[in-house]
C-alpha positions as YAML, in Angstrom:
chain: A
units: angstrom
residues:
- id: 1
  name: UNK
  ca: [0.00, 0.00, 0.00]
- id: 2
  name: UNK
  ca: [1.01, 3.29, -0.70]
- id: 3
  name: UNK
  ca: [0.11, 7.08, 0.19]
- id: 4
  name: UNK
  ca: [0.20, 9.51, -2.50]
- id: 5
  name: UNK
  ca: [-1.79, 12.76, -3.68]
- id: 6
  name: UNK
  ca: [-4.73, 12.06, -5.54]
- id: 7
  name: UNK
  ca: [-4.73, 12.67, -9.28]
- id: 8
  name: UNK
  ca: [-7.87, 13.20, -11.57]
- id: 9
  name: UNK
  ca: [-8.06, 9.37, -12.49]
- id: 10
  name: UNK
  ca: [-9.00, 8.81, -8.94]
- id: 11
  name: UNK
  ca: [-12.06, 10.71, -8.51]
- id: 12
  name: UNK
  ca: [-14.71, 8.06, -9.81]
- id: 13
  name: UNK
  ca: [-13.31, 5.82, -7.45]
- id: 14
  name: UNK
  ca: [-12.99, 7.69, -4.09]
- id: 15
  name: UNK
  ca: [-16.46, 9.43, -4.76]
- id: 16
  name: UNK
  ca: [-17.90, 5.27, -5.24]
- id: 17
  name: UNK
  ca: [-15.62, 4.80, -2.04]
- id: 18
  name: UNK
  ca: [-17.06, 7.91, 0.15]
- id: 19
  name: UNK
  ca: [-21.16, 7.17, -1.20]
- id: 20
  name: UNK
  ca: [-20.84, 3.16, -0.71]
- id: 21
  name: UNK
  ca: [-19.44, 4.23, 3.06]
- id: 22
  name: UNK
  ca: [-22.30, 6.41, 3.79]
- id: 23
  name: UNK
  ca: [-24.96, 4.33, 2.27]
- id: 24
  name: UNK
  ca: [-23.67, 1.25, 3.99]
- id: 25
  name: UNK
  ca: [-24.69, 3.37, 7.50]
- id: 26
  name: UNK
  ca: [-27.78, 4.90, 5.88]
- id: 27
  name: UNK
  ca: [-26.07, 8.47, 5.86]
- id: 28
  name: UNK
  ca: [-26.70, 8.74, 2.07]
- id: 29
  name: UNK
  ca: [-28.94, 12.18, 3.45]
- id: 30
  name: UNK
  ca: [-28.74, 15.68, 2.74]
- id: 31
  name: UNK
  ca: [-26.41, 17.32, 4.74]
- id: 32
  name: UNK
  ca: [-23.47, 15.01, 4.67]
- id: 33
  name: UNK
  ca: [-20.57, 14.68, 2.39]
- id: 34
  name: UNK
  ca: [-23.17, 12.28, 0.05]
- id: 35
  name: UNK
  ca: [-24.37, 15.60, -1.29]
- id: 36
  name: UNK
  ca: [-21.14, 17.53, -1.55]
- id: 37
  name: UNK
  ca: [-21.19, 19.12, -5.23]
- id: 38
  name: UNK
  ca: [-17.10, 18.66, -5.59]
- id: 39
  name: UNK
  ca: [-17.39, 15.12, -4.85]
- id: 40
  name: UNK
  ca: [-16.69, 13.78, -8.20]
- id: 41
  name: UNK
  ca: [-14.02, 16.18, -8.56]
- id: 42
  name: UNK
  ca: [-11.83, 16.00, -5.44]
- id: 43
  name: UNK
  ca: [-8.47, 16.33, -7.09]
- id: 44
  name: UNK
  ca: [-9.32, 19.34, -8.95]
- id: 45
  name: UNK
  ca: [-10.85, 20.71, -5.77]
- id: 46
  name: UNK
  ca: [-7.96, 20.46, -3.29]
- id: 47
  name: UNK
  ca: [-6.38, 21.49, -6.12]
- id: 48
  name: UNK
  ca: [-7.93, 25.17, -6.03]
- id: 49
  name: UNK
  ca: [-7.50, 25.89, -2.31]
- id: 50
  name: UNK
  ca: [-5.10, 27.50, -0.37]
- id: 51
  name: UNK
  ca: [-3.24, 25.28, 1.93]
- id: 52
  name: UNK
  ca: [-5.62, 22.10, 1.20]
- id: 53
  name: UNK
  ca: [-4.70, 18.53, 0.21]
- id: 54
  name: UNK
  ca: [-6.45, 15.17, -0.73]
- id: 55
  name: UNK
  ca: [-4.84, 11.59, -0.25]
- id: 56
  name: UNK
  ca: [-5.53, 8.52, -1.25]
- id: 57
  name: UNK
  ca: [-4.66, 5.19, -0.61]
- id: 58
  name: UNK
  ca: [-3.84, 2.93, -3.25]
- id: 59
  name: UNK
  ca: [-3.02, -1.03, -3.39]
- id: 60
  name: UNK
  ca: [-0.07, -3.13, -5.58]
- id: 61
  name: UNK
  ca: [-2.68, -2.74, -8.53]
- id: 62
  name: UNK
  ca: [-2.77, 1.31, -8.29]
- id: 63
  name: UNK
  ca: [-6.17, 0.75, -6.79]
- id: 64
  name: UNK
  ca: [-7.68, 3.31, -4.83]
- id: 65
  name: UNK
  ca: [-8.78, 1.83, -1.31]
- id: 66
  name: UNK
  ca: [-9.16, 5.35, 0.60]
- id: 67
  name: UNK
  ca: [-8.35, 8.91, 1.17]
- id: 68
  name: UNK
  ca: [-8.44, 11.60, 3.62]
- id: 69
  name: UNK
  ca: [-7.95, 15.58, 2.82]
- id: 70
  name: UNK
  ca: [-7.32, 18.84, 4.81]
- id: 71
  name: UNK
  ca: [-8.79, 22.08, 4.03]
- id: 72
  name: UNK
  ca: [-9.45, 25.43, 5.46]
- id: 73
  name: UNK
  ca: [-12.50, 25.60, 7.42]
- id: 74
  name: UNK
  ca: [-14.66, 28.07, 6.37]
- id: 75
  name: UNK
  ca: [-13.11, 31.87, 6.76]
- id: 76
  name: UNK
  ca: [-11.06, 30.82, 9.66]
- id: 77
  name: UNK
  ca: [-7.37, 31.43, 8.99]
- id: 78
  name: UNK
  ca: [-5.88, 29.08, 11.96]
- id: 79
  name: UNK
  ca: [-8.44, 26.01, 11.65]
- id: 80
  name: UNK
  ca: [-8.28, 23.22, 8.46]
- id: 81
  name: UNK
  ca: [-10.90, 20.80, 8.52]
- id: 82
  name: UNK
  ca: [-9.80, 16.97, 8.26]
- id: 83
  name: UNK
  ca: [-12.07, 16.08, 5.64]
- id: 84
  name: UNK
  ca: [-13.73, 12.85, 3.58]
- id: 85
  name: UNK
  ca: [-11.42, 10.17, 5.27]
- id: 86
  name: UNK
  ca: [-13.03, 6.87, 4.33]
- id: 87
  name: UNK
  ca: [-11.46, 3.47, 3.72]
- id: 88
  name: UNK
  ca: [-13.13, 0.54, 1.30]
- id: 89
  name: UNK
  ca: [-14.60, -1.95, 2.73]
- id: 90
  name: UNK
  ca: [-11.91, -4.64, 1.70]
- id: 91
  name: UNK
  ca: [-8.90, -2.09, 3.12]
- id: 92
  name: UNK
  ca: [-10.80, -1.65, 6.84]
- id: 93
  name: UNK
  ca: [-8.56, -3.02, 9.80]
- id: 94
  name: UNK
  ca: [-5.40, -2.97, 7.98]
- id: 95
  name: UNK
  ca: [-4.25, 0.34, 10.46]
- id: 96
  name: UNK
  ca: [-4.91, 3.08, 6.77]
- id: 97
  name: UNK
  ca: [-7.24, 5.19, 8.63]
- id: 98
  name: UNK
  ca: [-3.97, 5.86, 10.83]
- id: 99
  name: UNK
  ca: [-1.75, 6.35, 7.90]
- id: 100
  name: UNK
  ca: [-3.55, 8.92, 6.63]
- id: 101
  name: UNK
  ca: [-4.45, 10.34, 9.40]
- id: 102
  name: UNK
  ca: [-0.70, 10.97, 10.20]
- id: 103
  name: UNK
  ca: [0.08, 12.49, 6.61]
- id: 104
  name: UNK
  ca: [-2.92, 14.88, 7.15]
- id: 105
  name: UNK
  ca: [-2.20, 15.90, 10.45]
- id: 106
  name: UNK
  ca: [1.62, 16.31, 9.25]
- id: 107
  name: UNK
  ca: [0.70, 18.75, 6.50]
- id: 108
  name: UNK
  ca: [-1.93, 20.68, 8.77]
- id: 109
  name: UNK
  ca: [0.56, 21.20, 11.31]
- id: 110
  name: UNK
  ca: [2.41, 23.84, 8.52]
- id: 111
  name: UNK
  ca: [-0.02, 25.37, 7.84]
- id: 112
  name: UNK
  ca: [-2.90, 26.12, 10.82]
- id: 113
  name: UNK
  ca: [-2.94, 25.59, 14.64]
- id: 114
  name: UNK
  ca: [-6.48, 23.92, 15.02]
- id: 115
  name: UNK
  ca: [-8.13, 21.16, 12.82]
- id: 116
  name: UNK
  ca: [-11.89, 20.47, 12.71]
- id: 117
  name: UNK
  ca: [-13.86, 17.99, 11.90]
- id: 118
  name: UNK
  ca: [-17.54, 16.79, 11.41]
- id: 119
  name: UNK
  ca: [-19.21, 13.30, 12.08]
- id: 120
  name: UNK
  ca: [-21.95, 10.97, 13.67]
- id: 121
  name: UNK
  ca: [-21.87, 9.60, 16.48]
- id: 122
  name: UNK
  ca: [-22.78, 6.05, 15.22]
- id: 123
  name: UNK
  ca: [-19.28, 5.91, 13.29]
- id: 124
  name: UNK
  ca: [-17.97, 4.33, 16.55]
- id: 125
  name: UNK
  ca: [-14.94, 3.15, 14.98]
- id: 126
  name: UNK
  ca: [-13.95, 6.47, 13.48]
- id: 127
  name: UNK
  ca: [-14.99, 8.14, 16.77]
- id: 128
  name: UNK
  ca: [-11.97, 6.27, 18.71]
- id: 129
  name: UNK
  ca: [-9.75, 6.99, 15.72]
- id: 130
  name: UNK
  ca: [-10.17, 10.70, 16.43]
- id: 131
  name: UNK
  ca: [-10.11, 10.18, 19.87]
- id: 132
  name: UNK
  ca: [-6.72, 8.33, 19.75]
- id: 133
  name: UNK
  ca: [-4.99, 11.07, 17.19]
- id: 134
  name: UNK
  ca: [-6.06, 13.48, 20.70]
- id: 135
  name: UNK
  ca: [-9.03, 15.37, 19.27]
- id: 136
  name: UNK
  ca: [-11.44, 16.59, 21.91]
- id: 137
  name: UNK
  ca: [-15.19, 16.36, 21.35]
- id: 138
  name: UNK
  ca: [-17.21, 18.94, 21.08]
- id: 139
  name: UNK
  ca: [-20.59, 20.06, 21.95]
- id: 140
  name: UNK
  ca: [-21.76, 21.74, 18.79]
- id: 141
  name: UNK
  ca: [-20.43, 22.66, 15.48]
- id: 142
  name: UNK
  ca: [-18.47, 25.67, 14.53]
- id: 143
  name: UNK
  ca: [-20.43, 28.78, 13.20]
- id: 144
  name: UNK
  ca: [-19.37, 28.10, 9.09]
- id: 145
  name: UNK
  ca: [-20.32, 24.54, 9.57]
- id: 146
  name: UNK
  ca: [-22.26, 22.98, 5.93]
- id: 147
  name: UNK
  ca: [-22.45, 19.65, 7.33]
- id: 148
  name: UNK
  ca: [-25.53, 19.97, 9.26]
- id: 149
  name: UNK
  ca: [-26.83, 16.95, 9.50]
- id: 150
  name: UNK
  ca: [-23.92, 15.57, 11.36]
- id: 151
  name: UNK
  ca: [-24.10, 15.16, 15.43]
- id: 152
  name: UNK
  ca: [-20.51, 15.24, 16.03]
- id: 153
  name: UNK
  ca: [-17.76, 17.77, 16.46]
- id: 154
  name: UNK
  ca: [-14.09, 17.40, 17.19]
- id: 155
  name: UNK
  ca: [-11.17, 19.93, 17.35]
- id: 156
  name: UNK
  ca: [-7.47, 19.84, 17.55]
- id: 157
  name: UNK
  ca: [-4.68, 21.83, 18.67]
- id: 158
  name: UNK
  ca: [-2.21, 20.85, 16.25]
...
Protein backbone atom coordinates (compact mmCIF):
# COMPACT_ATOMS: atom_id res chain seq x y z
CA UNK A 1 0.00 0.00 0.00
CA UNK A 2 1.01 3.29 -0.70
CA UNK A 3 0.11 7.08 0.19
CA UNK A 4 0.20 9.51 -2.50
CA UNK A 5 -1.79 12.76 -3.68
CA UNK A 6 -4.73 12.06 -5.54
CA UNK A 7 -4.73 12.67 -9.28
CA UNK A 8 -7.87 13.20 -11.57
CA UNK A 9 -8.06 9.37 -12.49
CA UNK A 10 -9.00 8.81 -8.94
CA UNK A 11 -12.06 10.71 -8.51
CA UNK A 12 -14.71 8.06 -9.81
CA UNK A 13 -13.31 5.82 -7.45
CA UNK A 14 -12.99 7.69 -4.09
CA UNK A 15 -16.46 9.43 -4.76
CA UNK A 16 -17.90 5.27 -5.24
CA UNK A 17 -15.62 4.80 -2.04
CA UNK A 18 -17.06 7.91 0.15
CA UNK A 19 -21.16 7.17 -1.20
CA UNK A 20 -20.84 3.16 -0.71
CA UNK A 21 -19.44 4.23 3.06
CA UNK A 22 -22.30 6.41 3.79
CA UNK A 23 -24.96 4.33 2.27
CA UNK A 24 -23.67 1.25 3.99
CA UNK A 25 -24.69 3.37 7.50
CA UNK A 26 -27.78 4.90 5.88
CA UNK A 27 -26.07 8.47 5.86
CA UNK A 28 -26.70 8.74 2.07
CA UNK A 29 -28.94 12.18 3.45
CA UNK A 30 -28.74 15.68 2.74
CA UNK A 31 -26.41 17.32 4.74
CA UNK A 32 -23.47 15.01 4.67
CA UNK A 33 -20.57 14.68 2.39
CA UNK A 34 -23.17 12.28 0.05
CA UNK A 35 -24.37 15.60 -1.29
CA UNK A 36 -21.14 17.53 -1.55
CA UNK A 37 -21.19 19.12 -5.23
CA UNK A 38 -17.10 18.66 -5.59
CA UNK A 39 -17.39 15.12 -4.85
CA UNK A 40 -16.69 13.78 -8.20
CA UNK A 41 -14.02 16.18 -8.56
CA UNK A 42 -11.83 16.00 -5.44
CA UNK A 43 -8.47 16.33 -7.09
CA UNK A 44 -9.32 19.34 -8.95
CA UNK A 45 -10.85 20.71 -5.77
CA UNK A 46 -7.96 20.46 -3.29
CA UNK A 47 -6.38 21.49 -6.12
CA UNK A 48 -7.93 25.17 -6.03
CA UNK A 49 -7.50 25.89 -2.31
CA UNK A 50 -5.10 27.50 -0.37
CA UNK A 51 -3.24 25.28 1.93
CA UNK A 52 -5.62 22.10 1.20
CA UNK A 53 -4.70 18.53 0.21
CA UNK A 54 -6.45 15.17 -0.73
CA UNK A 55 -4.84 11.59 -0.25
CA UNK A 56 -5.53 8.52 -1.25
CA UNK A 57 -4.66 5.19 -0.61
CA UNK A 58 -3.84 2.93 -3.25
CA UNK A 59 -3.02 -1.03 -3.39
CA UNK A 60 -0.07 -3.13 -5.58
CA UNK A 61 -2.68 -2.74 -8.53
CA UNK A 62 -2.77 1.31 -8.29
CA UNK A 63 -6.17 0.75 -6.79
CA UNK A 64 -7.68 3.31 -4.83
CA UNK A 65 -8.78 1.83 -1.31
CA UNK A 66 -9.16 5.35 0.60
CA UNK A 67 -8.35 8.91 1.17
CA UNK A 68 -8.44 11.60 3.62
CA UNK A 69 -7.95 15.58 2.82
CA UNK A 70 -7.32 18.84 4.81
CA UNK A 71 -8.79 22.08 4.03
CA UNK A 72 -9.45 25.43 5.46
CA UNK A 73 -12.50 25.60 7.42
CA UNK A 74 -14.66 28.07 6.37
CA UNK A 75 -13.11 31.87 6.76
CA UNK A 76 -11.06 30.82 9.66
CA UNK A 77 -7.37 31.43 8.99
CA UNK A 78 -5.88 29.08 11.96
CA UNK A 79 -8.44 26.01 11.65
CA UNK A 80 -8.28 23.22 8.46
CA UNK A 81 -10.90 20.80 8.52
CA UNK A 82 -9.80 16.97 8.26
CA UNK A 83 -12.07 16.08 5.64
CA UNK A 84 -13.73 12.85 3.58
CA UNK A 85 -11.42 10.17 5.27
CA UNK A 86 -13.03 6.87 4.33
CA UNK A 87 -11.46 3.47 3.72
CA UNK A 88 -13.13 0.54 1.30
CA UNK A 89 -14.60 -1.95 2.73
CA UNK A 90 -11.91 -4.64 1.70
CA UNK A 91 -8.90 -2.09 3.12
CA UNK A 92 -10.80 -1.65 6.84
CA UNK A 93 -8.56 -3.02 9.80
CA UNK A 94 -5.40 -2.97 7.98
CA UNK A 95 -4.25 0.34 10.46
CA UNK A 96 -4.91 3.08 6.77
CA UNK A 97 -7.24 5.19 8.63
CA UNK A 98 -3.97 5.86 10.83
CA UNK A 99 -1.75 6.35 7.90
CA UNK A 100 -3.55 8.92 6.63
CA UNK A 101 -4.45 10.34 9.40
CA UNK A 102 -0.70 10.97 10.20
CA UNK A 103 0.08 12.49 6.61
CA UNK A 104 -2.92 14.88 7.15
CA UNK A 105 -2.20 15.90 10.45
CA UNK A 106 1.62 16.31 9.25
CA UNK A 107 0.70 18.75 6.50
CA UNK A 108 -1.93 20.68 8.77
CA UNK A 109 0.56 21.20 11.31
CA UNK A 110 2.41 23.84 8.52
CA UNK A 111 -0.02 25.37 7.84
CA UNK A 112 -2.90 26.12 10.82
CA UNK A 113 -2.94 25.59 14.64
CA UNK A 114 -6.48 23.92 15.02
CA UNK A 115 -8.13 21.16 12.82
CA UNK A 116 -11.89 20.47 12.71
CA UNK A 117 -13.86 17.99 11.90
CA UNK A 118 -17.54 16.79 11.41
CA UNK A 119 -19.21 13.30 12.08
CA UNK A 120 -21.95 10.97 13.67
CA UNK A 121 -21.87 9.60 16.48
CA UNK A 122 -22.78 6.05 15.22
CA UNK A 123 -19.28 5.91 13.29
CA UNK A 124 -17.97 4.33 16.55
CA UNK A 125 -14.94 3.15 14.98
CA UNK A 126 -13.95 6.47 13.48
CA UNK A 127 -14.99 8.14 16.77
CA UNK A 128 -11.97 6.27 18.71
CA UNK A 129 -9.75 6.99 15.72
CA UNK A 130 -10.17 10.70 16.43
CA UNK A 131 -10.11 10.18 19.87
CA UNK A 132 -6.72 8.33 19.75
CA UNK A 133 -4.99 11.07 17.19
CA UNK A 134 -6.06 13.48 20.70
CA UNK A 135 -9.03 15.37 19.27
CA UNK A 136 -11.44 16.59 21.91
CA UNK A 137 -15.19 16.36 21.35
CA UNK A 138 -17.21 18.94 21.08
CA UNK A 139 -20.59 20.06 21.95
CA UNK A 140 -21.76 21.74 18.79
CA UNK A 141 -20.43 22.66 15.48
CA UNK A 142 -18.47 25.67 14.53
CA UNK A 143 -20.43 28.78 13.20
CA UNK A 144 -19.37 28.10 9.09
CA UNK A 145 -20.32 24.54 9.57
CA UNK A 146 -22.26 22.98 5.93
CA UNK A 147 -22.45 19.65 7.33
CA UNK A 148 -25.53 19.97 9.26
CA UNK A 149 -26.83 16.95 9.50
CA UNK A 150 -23.92 15.57 11.36
CA UNK A 151 -24.10 15.16 15.43
CA UNK A 152 -20.51 15.24 16.03
CA UNK A 153 -17.76 17.77 16.46
CA UNK A 154 -14.09 17.40 17.19
CA UNK A 155 -11.17 19.93 17.35
CA UNK A 156 -7.47 19.84 17.55
CA UNK A 157 -4.68 21.83 18.67
CA UNK A 158 -2.21 20.85 16.25
Amino acid sequence: MQIREIVEKDNQRMEQIIKQSLESFDLDIRGTAYFDPQLGELAQFYKRQPYAKYWVVVNNQDEVVGGVGIGPFGNQEKICELQKLYIAPEAQRKGLAKQLMKVALNFAKQHYTYCYLETFEKLQEANRLYDLFGFEQRESPLDESEHNACDTWYIKKL
